[in-house]
C-alpha positions as a LaTeX table, in Angstrom:
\begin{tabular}{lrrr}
\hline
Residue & $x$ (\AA) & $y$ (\AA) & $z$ (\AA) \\
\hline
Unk1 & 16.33 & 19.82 & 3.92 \\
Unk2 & 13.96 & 22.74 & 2.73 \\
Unk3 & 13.27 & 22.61 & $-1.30$ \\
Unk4 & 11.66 & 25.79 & $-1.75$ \\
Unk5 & 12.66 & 26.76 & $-5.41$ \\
Unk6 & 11.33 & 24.46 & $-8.55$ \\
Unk7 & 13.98 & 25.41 & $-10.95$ \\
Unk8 & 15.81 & 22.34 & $-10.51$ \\
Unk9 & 15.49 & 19.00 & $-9.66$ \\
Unk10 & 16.75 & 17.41 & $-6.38$ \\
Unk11 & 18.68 & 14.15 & $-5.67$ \\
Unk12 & 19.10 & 13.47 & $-2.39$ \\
Unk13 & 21.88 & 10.62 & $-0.95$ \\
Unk14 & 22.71 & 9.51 & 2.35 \\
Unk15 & 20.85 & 9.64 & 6.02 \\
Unk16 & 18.14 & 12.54 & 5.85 \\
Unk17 & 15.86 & 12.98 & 8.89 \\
Unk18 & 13.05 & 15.15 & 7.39 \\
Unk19 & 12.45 & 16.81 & 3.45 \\
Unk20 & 10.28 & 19.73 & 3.22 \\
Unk21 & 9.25 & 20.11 & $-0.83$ \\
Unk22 & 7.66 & 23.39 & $-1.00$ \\
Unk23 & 8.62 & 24.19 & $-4.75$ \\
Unk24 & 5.85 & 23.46 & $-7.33$ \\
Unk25 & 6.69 & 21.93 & $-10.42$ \\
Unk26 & 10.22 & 19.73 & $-9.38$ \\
Unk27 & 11.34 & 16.31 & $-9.46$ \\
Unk28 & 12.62 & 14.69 & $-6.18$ \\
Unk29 & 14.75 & 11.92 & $-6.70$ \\
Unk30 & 16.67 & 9.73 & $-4.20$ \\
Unk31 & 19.38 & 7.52 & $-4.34$ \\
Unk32 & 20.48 & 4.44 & $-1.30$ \\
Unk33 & 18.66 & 7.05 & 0.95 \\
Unk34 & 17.48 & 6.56 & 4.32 \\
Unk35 & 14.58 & 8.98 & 5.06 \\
Unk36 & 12.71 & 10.00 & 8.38 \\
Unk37 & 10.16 & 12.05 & 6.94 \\
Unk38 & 8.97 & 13.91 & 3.55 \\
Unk39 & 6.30 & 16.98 & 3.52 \\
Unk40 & 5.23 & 17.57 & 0.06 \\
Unk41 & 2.99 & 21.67 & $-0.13$ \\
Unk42 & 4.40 & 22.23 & $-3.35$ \\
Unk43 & 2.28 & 21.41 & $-6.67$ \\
Unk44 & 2.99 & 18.70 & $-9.28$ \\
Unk45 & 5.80 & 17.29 & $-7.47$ \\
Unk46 & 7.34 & 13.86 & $-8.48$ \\
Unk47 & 9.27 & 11.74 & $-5.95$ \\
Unk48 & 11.14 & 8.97 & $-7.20$ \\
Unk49 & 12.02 & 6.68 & $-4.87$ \\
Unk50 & 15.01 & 4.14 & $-6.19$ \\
Unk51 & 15.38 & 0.21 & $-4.91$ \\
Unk52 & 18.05 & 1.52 & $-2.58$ \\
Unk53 & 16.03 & 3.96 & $-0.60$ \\
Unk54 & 13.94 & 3.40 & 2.37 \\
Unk55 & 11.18 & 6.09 & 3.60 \\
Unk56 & 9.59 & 6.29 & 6.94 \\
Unk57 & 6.78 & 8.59 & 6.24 \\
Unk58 & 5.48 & 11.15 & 3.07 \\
Unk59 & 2.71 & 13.85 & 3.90 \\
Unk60 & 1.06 & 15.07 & 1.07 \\
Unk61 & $-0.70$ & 18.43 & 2.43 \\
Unk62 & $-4.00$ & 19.26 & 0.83 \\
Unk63 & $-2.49$ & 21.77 & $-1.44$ \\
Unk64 & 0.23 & 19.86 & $-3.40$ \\
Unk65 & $-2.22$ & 18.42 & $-6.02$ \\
Unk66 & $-0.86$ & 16.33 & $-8.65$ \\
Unk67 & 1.72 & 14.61 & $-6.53$ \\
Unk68 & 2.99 & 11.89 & $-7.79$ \\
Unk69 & 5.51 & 8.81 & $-6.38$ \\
Unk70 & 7.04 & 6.15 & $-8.18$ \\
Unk71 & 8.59 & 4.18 & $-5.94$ \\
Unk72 & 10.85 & 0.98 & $-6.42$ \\
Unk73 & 12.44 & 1.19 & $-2.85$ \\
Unk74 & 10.40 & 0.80 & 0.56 \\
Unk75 & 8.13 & 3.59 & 2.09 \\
Unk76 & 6.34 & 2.61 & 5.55 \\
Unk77 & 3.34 & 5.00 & 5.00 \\
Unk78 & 1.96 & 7.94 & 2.91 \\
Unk79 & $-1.04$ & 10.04 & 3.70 \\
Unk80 & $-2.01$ & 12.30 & 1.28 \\
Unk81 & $-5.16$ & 15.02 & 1.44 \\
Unk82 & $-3.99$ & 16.58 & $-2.32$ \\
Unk83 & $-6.37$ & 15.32 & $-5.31$ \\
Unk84 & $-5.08$ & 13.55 & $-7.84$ \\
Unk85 & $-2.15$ & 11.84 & $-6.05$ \\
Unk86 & $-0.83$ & 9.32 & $-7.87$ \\
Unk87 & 1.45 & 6.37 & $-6.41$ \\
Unk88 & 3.02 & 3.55 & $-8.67$ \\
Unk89 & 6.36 & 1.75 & $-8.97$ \\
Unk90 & 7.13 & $-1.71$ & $-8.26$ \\
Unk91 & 8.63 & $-0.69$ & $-4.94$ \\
Unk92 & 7.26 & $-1.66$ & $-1.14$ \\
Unk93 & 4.70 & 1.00 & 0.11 \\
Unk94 & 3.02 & $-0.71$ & 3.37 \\
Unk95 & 0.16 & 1.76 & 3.65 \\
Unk96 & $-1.77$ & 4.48 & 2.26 \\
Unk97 & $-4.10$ & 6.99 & 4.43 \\
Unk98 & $-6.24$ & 8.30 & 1.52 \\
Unk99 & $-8.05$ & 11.42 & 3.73 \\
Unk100 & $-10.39$ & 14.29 & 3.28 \\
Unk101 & $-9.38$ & 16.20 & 0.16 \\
Unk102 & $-7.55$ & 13.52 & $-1.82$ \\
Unk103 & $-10.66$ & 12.68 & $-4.21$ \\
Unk104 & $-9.19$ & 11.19 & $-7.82$ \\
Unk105 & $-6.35$ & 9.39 & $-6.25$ \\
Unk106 & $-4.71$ & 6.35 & $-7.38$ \\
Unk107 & $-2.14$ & 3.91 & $-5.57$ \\
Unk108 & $-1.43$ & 0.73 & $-7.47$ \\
Unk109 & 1.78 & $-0.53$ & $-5.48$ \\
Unk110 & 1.91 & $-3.78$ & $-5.14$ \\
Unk111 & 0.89 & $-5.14$ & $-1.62$ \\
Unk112 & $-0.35$ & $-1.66$ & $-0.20$ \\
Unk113 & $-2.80$ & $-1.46$ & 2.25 \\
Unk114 & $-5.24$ & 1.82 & 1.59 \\
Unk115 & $-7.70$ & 3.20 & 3.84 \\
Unk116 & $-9.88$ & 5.79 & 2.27 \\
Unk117 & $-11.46$ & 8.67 & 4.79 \\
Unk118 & $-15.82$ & 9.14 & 5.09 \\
Unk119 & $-16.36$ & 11.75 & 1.17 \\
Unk120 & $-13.13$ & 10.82 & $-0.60$ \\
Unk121 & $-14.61$ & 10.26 & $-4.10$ \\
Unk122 & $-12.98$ & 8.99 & $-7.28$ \\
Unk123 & $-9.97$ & 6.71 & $-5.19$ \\
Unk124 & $-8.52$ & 4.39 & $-7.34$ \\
Unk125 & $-6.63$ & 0.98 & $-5.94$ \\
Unk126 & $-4.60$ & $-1.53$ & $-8.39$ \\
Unk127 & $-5.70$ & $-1.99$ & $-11.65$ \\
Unk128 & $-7.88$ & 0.52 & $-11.65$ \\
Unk129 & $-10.06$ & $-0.39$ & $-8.94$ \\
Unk130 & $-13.02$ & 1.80 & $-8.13$ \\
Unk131 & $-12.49$ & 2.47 & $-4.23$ \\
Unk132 & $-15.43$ & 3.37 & $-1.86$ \\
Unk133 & $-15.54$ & 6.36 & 0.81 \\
Unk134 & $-14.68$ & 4.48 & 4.18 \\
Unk135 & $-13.23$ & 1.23 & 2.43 \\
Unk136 & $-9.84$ & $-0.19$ & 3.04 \\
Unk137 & $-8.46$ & $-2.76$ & 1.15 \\
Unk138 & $-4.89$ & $-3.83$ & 0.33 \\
Unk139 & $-3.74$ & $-4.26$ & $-3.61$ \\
Unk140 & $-2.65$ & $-7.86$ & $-5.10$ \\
Unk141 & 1.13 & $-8.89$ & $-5.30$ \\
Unk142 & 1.07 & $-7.22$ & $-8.68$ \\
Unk143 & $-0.54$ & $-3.84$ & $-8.32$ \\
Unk144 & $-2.90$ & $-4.98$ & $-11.05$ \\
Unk145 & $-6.03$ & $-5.24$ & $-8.95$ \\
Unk146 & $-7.26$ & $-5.59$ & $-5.08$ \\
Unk147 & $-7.00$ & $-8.62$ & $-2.78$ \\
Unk148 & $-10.66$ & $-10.16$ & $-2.45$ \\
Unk149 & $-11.76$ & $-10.72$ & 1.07 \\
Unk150 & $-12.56$ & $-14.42$ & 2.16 \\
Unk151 & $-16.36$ & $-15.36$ & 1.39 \\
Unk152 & $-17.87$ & $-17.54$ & 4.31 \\
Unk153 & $-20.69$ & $-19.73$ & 3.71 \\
Unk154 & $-23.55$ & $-20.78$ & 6.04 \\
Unk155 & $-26.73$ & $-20.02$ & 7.38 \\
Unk156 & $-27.95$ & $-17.53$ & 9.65 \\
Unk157 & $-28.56$ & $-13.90$ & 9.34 \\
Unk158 & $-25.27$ & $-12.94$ & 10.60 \\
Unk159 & $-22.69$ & $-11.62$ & 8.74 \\
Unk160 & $-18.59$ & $-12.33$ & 8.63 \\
Unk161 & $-16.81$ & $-15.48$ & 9.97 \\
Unk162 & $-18.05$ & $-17.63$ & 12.90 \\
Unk163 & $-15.71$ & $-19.38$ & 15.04 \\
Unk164 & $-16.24$ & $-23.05$ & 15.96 \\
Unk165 & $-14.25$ & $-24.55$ & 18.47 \\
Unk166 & $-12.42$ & $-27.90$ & 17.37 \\
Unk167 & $-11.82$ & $-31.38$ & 19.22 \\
Unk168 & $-9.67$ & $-33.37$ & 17.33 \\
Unk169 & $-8.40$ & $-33.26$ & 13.38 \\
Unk170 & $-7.89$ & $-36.50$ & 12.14 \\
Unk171 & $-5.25$ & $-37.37$ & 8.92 \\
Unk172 & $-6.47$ & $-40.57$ & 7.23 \\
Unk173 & $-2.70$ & $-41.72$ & 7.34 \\
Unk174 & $-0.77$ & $-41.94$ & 10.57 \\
Unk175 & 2.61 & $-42.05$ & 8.82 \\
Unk176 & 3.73 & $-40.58$ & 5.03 \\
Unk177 & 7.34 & $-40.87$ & 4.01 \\
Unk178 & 8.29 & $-39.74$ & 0.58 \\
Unk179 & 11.08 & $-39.04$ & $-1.41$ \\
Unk180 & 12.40 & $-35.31$ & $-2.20$ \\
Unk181 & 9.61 & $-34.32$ & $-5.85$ \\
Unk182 & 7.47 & $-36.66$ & $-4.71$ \\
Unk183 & 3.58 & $-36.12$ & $-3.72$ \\
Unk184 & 1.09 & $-37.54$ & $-1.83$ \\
Unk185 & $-2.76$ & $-36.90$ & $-0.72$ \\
Unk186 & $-3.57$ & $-36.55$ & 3.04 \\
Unk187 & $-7.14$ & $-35.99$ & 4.00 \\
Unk188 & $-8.03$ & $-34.19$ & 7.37 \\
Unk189 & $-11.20$ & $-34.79$ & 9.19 \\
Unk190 & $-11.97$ & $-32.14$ & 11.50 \\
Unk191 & $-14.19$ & $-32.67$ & 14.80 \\
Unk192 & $-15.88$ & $-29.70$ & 16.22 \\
Unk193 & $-15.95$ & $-29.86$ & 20.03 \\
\hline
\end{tabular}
């Protein structure tokens, strides 16, 4: 399907294998659609993406600045090189390739991984989230801020986790029966090889 005039908006149904959005200025909408592939070039574009629909793939090319998605179905991956793409909705978005061009971005689906390329500037992640150039991260269950990394403690001058093997891990009870709402303390011992 080739959109190529902005005068009015779209809604698309049904099983689509690719969408090419080359109008400026239009509102994409899609309803219990299943969806190989869209290619946004046009300007300002909106895509809204119901609970119903599921998305392989969007391309945002460099020129189609001021895309935005609000999503509430499922979309596998975006990758966007347009500034100021914007991508929000309660919906599933798995990842987002933030590359060269797509400064002043923001993506605050819930659960989305986002990779930003080397000299993308101004990328924002859930909540609001200053990203860095070269950073991936993936937002909180919410959208309302960015999963923190694991800290790990210990000496050294090396940096990240260690790995130690283990022997044995010991539970300070061999047997626990209890009854269903009931709660109970165990305490593991762990013995490193």
């Amino acid at each position: 399907i080739y959109i190529d005039d902005g005068s009015d908006d779209v809604n698309i149904e049904g099983a689509v294998g690719s969408i090419e959005i080359q109008a400026s200025d239009i509102t994409v909408t899609t309803k219990g659609a299943k969806i190989g592939a869209i290619n946004v070039s046009g300007k300002n574009a909106s895509l809204v993406i119901d609970e119903n629909t599921v998305v392989e793939t969007i391309d945002v090319a460099g020129q189609a600045a001021n895309t935005t998605m609000n999503v509430s179905g499922k979309v596998n991956k975006v990758t966007t090189q347009a500034p100021k793409t914007e991508i929000a909705g309660n919906g599933e978005v798995g990842e987002v390739q933030v590359q060269s061009g797509a400064n002043d971005s923001r993506i605050e689906t819930p659960n989305t991984k986002i990779s930003v390329s080397e000299g993308v500037t101004g990328v924002k992640g859930g909540g609001g989230t200053e990203l860095k150039p070269g950073e991936t991260v993936t937002n909180n269950n919410q959208g309302t801020g960015v999963q923190t990394p694991p800290v790990y403690g210990g000496g050294g001058g090396g940096s990240g986790p260690s790995r130690v093997a283990v022997r044995a891990v010991r539970l300070d009870k061999e047997k626990l029966i209890l009854e269903v709402g009931a709660t109970d303390k165990l305490t593991a011992t762990v013995e490193p090889a």
